[in-house]
C-alpha positions as CSV (number, residue, x, y, z in Angstrom):
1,X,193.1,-18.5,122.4
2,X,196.2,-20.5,123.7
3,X,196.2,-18.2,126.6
4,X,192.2,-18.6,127.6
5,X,193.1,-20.6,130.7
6,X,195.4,-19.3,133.4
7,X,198.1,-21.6,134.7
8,X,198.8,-22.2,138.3
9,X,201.6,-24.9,138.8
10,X,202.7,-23.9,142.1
11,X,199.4,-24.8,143.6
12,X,199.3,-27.9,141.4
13,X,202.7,-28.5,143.2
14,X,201.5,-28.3,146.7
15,X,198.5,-30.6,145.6
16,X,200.8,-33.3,144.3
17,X,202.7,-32.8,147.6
18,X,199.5,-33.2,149.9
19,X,198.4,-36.2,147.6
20,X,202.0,-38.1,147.7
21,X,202.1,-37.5,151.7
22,X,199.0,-40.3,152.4
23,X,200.6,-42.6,150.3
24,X,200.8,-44.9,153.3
25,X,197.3,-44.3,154.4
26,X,195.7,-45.4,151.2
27,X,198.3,-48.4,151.2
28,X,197.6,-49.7,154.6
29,X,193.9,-49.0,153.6
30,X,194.0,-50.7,150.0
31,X,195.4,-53.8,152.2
32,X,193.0,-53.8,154.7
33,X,190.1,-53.3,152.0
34,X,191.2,-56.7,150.9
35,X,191.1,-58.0,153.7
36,X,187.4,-57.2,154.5
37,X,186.1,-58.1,151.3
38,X,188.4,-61.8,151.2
39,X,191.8,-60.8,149.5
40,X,193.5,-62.1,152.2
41,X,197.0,-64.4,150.8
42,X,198.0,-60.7,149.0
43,X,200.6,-60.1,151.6
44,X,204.3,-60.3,150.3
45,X,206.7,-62.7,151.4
46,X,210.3,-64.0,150.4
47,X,210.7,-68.0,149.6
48,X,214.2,-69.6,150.7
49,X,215.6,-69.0,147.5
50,X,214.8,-65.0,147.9
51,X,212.0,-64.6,145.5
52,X,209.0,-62.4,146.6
53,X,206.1,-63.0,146.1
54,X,202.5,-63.2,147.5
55,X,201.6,-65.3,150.6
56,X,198.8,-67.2,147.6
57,X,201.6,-67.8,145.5
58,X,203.9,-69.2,147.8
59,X,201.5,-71.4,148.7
60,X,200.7,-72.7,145.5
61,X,204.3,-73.2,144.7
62,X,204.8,-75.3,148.0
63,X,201.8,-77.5,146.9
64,X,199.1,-76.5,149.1
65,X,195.7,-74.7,148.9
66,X,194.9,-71.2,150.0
67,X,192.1,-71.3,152.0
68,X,190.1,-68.4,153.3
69,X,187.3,-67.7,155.8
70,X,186.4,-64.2,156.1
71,X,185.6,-63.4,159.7
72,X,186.4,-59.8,158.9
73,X,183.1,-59.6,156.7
74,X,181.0,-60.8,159.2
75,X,182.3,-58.3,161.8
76,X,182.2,-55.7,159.8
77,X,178.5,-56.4,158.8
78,X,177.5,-57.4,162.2
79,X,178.7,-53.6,163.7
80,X,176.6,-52.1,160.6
81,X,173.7,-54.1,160.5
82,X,174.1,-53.2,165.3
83,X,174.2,-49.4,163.8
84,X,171.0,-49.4,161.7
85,X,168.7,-51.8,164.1
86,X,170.0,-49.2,167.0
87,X,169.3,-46.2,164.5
88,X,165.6,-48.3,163.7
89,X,164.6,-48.8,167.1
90,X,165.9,-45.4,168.9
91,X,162.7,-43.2,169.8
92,X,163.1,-40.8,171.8
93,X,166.0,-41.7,173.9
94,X,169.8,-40.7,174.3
95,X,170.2,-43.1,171.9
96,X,168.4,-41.6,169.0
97,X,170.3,-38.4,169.3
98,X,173.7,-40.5,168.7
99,X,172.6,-42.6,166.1
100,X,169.0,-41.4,164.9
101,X,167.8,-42.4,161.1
102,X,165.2,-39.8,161.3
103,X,165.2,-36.4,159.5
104,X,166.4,-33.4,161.6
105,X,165.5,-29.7,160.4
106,X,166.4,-29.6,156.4
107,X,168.1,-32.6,156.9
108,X,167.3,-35.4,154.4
109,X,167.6,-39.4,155.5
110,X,171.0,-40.5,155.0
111,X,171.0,-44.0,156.6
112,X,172.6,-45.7,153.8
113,X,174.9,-42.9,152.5
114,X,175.7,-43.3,157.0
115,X,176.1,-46.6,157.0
116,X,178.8,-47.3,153.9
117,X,180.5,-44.3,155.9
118,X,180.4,-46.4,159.3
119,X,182.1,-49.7,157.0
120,X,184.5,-47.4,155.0
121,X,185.0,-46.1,159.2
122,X,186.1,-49.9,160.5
123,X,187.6,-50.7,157.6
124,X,190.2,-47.7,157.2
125,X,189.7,-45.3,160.1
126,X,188.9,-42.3,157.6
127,X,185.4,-41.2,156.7
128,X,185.0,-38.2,153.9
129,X,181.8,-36.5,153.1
130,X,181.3,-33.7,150.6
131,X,178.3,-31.4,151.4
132,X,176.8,-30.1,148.1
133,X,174.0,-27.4,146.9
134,X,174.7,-27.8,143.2
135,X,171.2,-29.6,142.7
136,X,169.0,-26.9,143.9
137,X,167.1,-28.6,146.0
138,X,168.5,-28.4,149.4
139,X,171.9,-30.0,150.6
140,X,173.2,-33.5,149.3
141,X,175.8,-35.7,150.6
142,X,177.8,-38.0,149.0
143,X,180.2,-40.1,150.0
144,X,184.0,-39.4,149.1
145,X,186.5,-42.5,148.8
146,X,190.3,-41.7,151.2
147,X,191.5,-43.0,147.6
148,X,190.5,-39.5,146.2
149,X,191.3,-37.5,149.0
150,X,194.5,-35.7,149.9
151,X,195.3,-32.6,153.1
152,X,198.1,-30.7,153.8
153,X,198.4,-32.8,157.3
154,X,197.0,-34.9,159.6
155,X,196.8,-33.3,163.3
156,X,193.6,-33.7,164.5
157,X,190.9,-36.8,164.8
158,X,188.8,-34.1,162.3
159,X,191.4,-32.9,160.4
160,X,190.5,-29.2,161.0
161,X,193.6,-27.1,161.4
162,X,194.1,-28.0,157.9
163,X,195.0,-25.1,155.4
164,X,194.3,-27.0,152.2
165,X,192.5,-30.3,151.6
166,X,191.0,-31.5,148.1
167,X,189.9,-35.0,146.0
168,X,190.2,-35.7,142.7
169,X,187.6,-36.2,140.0
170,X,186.7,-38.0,137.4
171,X,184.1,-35.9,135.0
172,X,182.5,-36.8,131.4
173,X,183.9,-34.2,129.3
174,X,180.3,-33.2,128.5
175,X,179.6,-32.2,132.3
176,X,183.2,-30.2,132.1
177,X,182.2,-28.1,129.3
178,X,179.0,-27.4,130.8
179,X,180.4,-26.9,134.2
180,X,183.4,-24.9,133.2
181,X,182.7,-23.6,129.5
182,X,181.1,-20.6,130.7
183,X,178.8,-20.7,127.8
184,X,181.3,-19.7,125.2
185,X,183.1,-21.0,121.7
186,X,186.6,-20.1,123.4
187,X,186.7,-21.9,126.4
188,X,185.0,-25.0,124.9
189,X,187.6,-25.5,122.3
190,X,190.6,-24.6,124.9
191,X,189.2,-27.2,127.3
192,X,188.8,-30.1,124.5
193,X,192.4,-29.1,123.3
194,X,193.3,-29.0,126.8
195,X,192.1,-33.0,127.6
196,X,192.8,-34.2,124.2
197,X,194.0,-37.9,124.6
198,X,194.1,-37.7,128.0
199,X,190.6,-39.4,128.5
200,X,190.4,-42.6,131.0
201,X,190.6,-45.8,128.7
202,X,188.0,-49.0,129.5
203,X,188.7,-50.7,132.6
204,X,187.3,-54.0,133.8
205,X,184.2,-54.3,135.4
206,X,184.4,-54.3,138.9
207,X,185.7,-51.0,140.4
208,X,187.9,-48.9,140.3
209,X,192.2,-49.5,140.0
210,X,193.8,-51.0,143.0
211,X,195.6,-47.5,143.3
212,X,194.8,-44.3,141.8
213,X,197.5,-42.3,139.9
214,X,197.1,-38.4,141.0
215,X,196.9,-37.1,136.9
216,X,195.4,-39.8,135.5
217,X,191.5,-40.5,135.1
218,X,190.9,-43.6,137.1
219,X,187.2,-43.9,135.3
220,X,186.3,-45.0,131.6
221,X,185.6,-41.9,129.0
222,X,186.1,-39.3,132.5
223,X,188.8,-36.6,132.6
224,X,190.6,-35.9,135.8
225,X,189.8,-32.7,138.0
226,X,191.6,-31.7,140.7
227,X,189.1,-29.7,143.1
228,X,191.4,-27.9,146.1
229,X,190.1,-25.7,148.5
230,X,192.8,-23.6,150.4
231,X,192.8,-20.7,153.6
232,X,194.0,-18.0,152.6
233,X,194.7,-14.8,153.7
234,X,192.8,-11.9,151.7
235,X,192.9,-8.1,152.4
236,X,189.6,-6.3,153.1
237,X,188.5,-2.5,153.5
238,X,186.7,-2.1,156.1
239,X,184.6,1.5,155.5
240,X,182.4,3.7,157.9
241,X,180.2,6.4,155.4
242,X,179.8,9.2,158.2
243,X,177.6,10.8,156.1
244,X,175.1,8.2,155.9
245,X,176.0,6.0,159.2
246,X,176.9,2.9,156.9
247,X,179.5,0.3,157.5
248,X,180.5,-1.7,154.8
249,X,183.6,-4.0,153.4
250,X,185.4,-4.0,150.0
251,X,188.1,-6.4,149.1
252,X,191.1,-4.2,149.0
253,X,193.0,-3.6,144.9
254,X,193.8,-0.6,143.6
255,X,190.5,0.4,142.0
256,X,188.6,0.3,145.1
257,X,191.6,3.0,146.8
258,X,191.6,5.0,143.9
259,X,187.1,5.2,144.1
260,X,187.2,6.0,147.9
261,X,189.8,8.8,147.2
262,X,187.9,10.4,144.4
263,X,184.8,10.6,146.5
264,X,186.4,11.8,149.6
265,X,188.1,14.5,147.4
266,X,184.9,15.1,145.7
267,X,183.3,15.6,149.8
268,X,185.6,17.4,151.1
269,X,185.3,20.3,148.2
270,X,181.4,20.3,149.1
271,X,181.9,19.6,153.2
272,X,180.2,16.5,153.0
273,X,181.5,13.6,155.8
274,X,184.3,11.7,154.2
275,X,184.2,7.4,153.9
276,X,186.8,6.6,156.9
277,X,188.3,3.4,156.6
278,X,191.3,1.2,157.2
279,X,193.1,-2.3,155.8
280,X,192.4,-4.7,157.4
281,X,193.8,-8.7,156.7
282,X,191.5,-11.9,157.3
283,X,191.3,-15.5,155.7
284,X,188.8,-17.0,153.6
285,X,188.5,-20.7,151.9
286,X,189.4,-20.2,147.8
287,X,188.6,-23.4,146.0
288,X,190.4,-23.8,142.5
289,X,189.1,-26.5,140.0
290,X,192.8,-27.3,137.9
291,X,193.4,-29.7,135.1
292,X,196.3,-32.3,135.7
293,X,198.6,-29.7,133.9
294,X,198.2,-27.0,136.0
295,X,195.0,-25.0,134.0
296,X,192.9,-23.1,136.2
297,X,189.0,-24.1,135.2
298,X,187.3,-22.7,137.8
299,X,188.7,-20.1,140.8
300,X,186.2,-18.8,143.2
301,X,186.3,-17.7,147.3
302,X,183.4,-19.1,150.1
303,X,181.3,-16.0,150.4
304,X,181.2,-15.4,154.5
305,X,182.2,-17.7,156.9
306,X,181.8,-20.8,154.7
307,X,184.6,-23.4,154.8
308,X,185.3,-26.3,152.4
309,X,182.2,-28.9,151.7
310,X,184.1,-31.7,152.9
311,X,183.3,-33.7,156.5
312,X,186.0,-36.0,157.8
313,X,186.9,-38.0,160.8
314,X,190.1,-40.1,161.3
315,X,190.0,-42.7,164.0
316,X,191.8,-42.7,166.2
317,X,194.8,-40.4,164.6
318,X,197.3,-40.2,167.3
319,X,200.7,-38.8,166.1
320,X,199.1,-38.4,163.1
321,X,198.5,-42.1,162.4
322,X,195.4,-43.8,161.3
323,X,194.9,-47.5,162.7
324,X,191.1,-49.0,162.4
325,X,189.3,-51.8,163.8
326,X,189.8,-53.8,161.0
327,X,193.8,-53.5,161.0
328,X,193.3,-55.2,165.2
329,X,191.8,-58.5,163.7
330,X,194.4,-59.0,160.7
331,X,197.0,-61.1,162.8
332,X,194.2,-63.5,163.7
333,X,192.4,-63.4,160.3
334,X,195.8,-64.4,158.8
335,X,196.4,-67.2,161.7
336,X,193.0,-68.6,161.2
337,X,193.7,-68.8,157.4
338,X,196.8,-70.8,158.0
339,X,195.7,-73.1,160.2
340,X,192.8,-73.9,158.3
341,X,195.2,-74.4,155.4
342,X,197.1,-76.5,157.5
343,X,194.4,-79.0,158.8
344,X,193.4,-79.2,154.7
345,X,197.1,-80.0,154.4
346,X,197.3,-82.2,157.3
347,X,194.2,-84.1,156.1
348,X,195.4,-84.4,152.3
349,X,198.6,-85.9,153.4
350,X,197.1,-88.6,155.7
351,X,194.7,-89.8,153.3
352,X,197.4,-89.8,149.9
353,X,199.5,-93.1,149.2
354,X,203.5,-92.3,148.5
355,X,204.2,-94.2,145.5
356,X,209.0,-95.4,146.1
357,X,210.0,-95.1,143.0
358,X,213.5,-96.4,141.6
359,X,216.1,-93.8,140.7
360,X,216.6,-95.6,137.8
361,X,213.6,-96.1,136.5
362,X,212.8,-92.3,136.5
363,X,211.1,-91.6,132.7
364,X,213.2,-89.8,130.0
365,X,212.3,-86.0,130.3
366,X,211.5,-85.7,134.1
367,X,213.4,-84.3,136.3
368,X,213.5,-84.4,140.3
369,X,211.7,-81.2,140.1
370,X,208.7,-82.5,138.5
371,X,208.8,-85.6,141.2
372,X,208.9,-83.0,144.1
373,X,205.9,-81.3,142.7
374,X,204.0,-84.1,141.9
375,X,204.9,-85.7,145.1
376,X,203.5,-82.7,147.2
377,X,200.1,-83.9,145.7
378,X,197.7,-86.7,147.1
379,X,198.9,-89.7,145.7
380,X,202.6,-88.5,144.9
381,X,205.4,-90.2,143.8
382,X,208.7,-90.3,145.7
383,X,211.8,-91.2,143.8
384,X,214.5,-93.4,145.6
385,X,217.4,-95.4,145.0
386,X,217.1,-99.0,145.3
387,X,220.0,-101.5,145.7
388,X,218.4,-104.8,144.2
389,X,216.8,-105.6,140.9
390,X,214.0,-107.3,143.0
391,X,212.8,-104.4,144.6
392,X,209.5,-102.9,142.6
393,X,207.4,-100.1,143.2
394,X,205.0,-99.7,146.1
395,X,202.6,-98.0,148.0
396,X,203.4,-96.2,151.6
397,X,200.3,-95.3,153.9
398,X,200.5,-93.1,156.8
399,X,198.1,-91.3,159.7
400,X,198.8,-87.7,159.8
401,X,198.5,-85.7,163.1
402,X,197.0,-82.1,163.8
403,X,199.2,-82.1,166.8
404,X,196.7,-79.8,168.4
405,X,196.3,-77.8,165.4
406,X,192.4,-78.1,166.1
407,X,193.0,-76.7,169.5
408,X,194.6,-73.9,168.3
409,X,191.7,-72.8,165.5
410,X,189.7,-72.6,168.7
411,X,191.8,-70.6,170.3
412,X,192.6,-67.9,167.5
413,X,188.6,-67.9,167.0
414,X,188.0,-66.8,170.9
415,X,191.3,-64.3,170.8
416,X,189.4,-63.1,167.3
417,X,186.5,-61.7,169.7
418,X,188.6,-61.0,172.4
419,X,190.7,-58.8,169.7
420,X,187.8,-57.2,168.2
421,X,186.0,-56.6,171.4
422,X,182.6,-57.8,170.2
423,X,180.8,-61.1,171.7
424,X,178.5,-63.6,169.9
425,X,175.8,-62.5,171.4
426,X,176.2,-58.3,169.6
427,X,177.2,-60.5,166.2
428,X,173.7,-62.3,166.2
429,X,174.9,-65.4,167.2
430,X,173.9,-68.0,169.5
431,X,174.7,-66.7,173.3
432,X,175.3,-68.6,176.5
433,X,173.6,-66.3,178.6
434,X,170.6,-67.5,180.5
435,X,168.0,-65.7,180.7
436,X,166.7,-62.0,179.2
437,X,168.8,-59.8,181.9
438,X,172.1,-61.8,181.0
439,X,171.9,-61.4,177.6
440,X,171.0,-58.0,178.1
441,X,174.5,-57.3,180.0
442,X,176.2,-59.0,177.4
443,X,174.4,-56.8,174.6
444,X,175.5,-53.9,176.5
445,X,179.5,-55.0,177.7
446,X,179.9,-55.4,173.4
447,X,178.7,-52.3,173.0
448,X,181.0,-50.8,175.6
449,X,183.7,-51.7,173.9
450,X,182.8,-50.2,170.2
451,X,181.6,-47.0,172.1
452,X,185.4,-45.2,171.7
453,X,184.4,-46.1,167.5
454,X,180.7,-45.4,167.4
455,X,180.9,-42.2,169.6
456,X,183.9,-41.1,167.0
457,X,181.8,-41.3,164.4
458,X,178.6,-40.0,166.3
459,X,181.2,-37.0,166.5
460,X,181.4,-36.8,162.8
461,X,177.4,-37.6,162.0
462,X,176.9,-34.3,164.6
463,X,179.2,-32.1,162.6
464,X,178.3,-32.9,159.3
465,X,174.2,-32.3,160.4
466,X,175.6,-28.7,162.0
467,X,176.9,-28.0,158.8
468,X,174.0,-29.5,156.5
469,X,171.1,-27.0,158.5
470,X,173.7,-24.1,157.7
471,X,174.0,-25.0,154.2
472,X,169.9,-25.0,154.1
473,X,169.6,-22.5,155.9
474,X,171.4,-20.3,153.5
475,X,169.3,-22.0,150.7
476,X,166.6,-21.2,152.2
477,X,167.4,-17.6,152.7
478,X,168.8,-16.8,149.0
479,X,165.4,-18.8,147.9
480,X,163.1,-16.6,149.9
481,X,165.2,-12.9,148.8
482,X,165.0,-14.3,145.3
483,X,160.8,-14.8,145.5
C-alpha cells in the first residue's frame, strides 16, 4: 500500500529548478505590487551607522513622517477604466476587434477576468491564463497569479518555445481525494498519509504571503499541488492494413510489436495482406499532477495536437527580461514621496519653538539621545552649555524655507506623465485643449503612446480566444458523438 503512488523526483527537480530561476521576476514584481497598491517606503536602505533597514523606518528613526501619494493607483486605474470604456463603446470598428467585450463564437464574456489581466499586465509585465474544460459546460478562464507560475525559460514575448511550464496549487484535501482518489479505499488512505501535517496553517486576512515557498501550501486548510506540463518526445507506430486500406497509429511498447507480428504471421499462413508499418518519433505535451515530495497523483498526455492550458504574455521580454509600465514611474513615485515628506518636514520645523536648555540642568535618567529625539519633534528641546548662572531657558523661532522644493513637486508631477506617456486629458482629468478636435488629438497622442502595451496584450486577448474556440470546438464535438 506504501507503494500505491509512483515517485518521480527528477521531474520534481527540474520543477524546483524552473520555479527558483524567476526568483527575480516575482521579486521585482512583489516590489512593484507595493508600489501600485501604496507600499511605497519598503525599499531597503543603510543608515550612517550601517544598519539596513526600510526607507519607512529610517525615516521614522530620523524623526519624520512617511508620507505617501499614490499616483501609481490612479494610472493604473485610469489605463483600465481607458480599456473597458474603449471595449464599451467599440461597435463595429478596428477597434472592437482589438479590444471587443462582446462574445465571439463559444466564447463567454471575460471583461473582468480581461481587465485584472490588463492591471496584473502594467503592474508586472506577465499575464497567465489557464484555459479549462473541467466544468462541463464549455471553456473557462481563470486568471493565474506570476507568484504561482514557473517555465523552463524566458525567450519569447509569449513564452512559446518553452518545453515545460507549470503553477502551483493550493487544493482542499476533499477536492484531492476526489480529483485523484480514483474512487478507491487505497489511494484515499495513501494520499491522506501522503499530506499528513503538511496542511497550510491560518493566515491573516488579507491575501496571500508576501512570497510563496515552492512546497509549502500558501492557503489555509489547502495542500500543495504541483501541476507541470512537459514536451516530450513519444514513439508512435504508424500502420497501413493493405488488406482493408486503413491507416492507423499505435503508441509504440512491446505489446503492440509483439500483436502486429502475430497477425502478420497469422496472414501470411492464409495469404492475407500483411499490416506494414514503421517507428516513427513525435512530441506531445504530458502533464503530471506531483505532491511536494515527489508522488505522482495524476500522469496523463494531450490527446492530438493540444498544448498546455496556459496563455501568457511577457512585456516587453528582451534578453529575457521583464520591465513593465509600472517599474518607468517608480523613480518619480519615490521623488514625489520625498519631497512631499520634505515640505511636511520643512513646514513642522518652521512652525516648532527650540527650547536651549543648560547642559547642567539635563534631568537624572536622560541622556543626549533622548534630547536629539525629542528635539527632532515640533517643539524640541536643544541641550547647550551655558557659561553664566543668569542664563535661563528660552524659546528660539525660526522661518523655514522650501528653497524651491515646491518647484520641484511640480516638476517631478509633469516628468511623472511625461514618464508614463499618458496626459491628463486620457486620465480623466481636466485638459487644456480648446475645443472638441484638440481634445480629440490629445485623446489620441495618449493613446499612441500605450499602443506598444495595449497591442501586446491585444496579441495575448487574440491567442487565448484562438485557443478558447478550439477548446469548444472539441467540446462540442465529443458532446455531439456522445448524443
Amino acid at each position: 500500500m506504501d507503494n500505491i503512488l509512483d515517485k518521480d523526483s527528477a521531474l520534481l527537480k527540474v520543477a524546483m529548478q524552473a520555479w527558483e530561476s524567476l526568483e527575480m521576476l516575482r521579486q521585482r514584481r512583489r516590489r512593484l505590487k507595493g508600489f501600485a497598491y501604496g507600499r511605497q517606503w519598503c525599499d531597503m536602505v543603510r543608515d550612517s551607522q550601517g544598519r539596513v533597514m526600510s526607507e519607512e523606518q529610517y525615516l521614522i528613526e530620523n524623526g519624520r513622517v512617511p508620507i505617501t501619494n499614490n499616483l501609481i493607483r490612479q494610472l493604473v486605474k485610469s489605463i483600465v477604466g481607458r480599456y473597458r470604456y474603449m471595449a464599451a463603446k467599440a461597435d463595429g470598428e478596428e477597434l472592437a476587434q482589438m479590444l471587443s467585450r462582446k462574445s465571439e463564437a463559444g466564447v463567454r464574456s471575460l471583461d473582468d477576468y480581461d481587465a485584472r489581466a490588463l492591471e496584473e499586465f502594467l503592474i508586472s509585465g506577465c499575464v497567465v491564463q489557464r484555459i479549462s474544460d473541467e466544468v462541463g459546460h464549455g471553456a473557462g478562464v481563470e486568471n493565474v497569479s506570476p507568484e504561482r507560475i514557473f517555465l523552463h525559460r524566458l525567450d519569447g514575448s509569449s513564452a512559446g518555445g518553452n518545453r515545460l511550464i507549470g503553477v502551483l496549487h493550493d487544493m482542499p484535501l476533499t477536492t484531492m481525494l476526489q480529483r485523484f482518489g480514483d474512487g478507491t479505499v487505497e489511494r484515499h488512505e495513501a494520499i491522506k498519509r501522503l499530506y499528513a501535517g503538511k496542511v497550510g496553517a491560518v493566515r491573516p486576512l488579507g491575501g496571500e504571503s508576501a512570497s510563496i515557498v515552492f512546497s509549502e501550501p500558501s492557503q489555509a486548510g489547502c495542500c500543495r499541488v504541483i501541476e507541470v506540463w512537459e514536451y516530450l518526445p513519444s514513439e508512435l507506430l504508424r500502420c497501413h492494413d493493405r488488406r482493408s486500406a486503413e491507416y492507423f497509429v499505435e503508441d509504440y511498447s512491446d505489446e503492440v510489436m509483439a500483436r502486429l507480428e502475430t497477425e502478420n504471421n497469422r496472414r501470411r499462413k492464409t495469404g492475407e495482406p500483411s499490416v506494414d508499418h514503421y517507428l516513427d518519433i513525435t512530441e506531445s505535451w504530458r502533464c503530471s499532477w506531483l505532491a511536494p515530495s515527489g508522488e505522482v497523483l495524476s500522469r496523463y498526455w494531450a490527446t492530438g495536437k493540444e498544448s498546455h492550458p496556459f496563455v501568457t504574455r511577457f512585456y516587453p521580454l528582451i534578453d529575457g527580461e521583464v520591465h513593465s509600465m509600472v517599474e518607468d514611474v517608480v523613480d518619480q513615485q519615490k521623488y514625489v514621496n520625498r519631497l512631499i515628506s520634505l515640505l511636511d518636514s520643512v513646514i513642522a520645523s518652521s512652525a516648532k519653538g527650540v527650547l536651549l536648555y543648560p547642559t547642567d540642568q539635563l534631568p537624572e535618567g536622560f541622556t543626549w539621545r533622548d534630547m536629539r529625539r525629542i528635539w527632532s519633534n515640533p517643539s524640541g528641546v536643544l541641550p547647550f552649555k551655558r557659561t553664566s548662572k543668569t542664563v535661563m531657558p528660552h524659546q528660539v523661532h525660526s522661518s523655514g524655507s522650501s528653497s524651491g522644493a515646491s518647484e520641484m513637486l511640480r516638476l517631478q508631477l509633469e516628468l511623472f506623465d511625461e514618464i508614463s506617456g499618458t496626459t491628463g486629458a486620457l486620465r480623466g482629468k481636466s485638459s487644456h485643449a480648446t475645443g472638441a478636435e484638440m481634445l480629440h488629438t490629445e485623446l489620441e497622442n495618449g493613446t499612441i503612446s500605450m499602443l506598444d502595451m495595449l497591442a501586446s496584450f491585444r496579441a495575448f486577448i487574440d491567442e487565448r480566444n484562438a485557443r478558447l474556440r478550439c477548446v469548444n470546438s472539441d467540446i462540442n464535438r465529443n458532446n455531439c458523438q456522445e448524443l
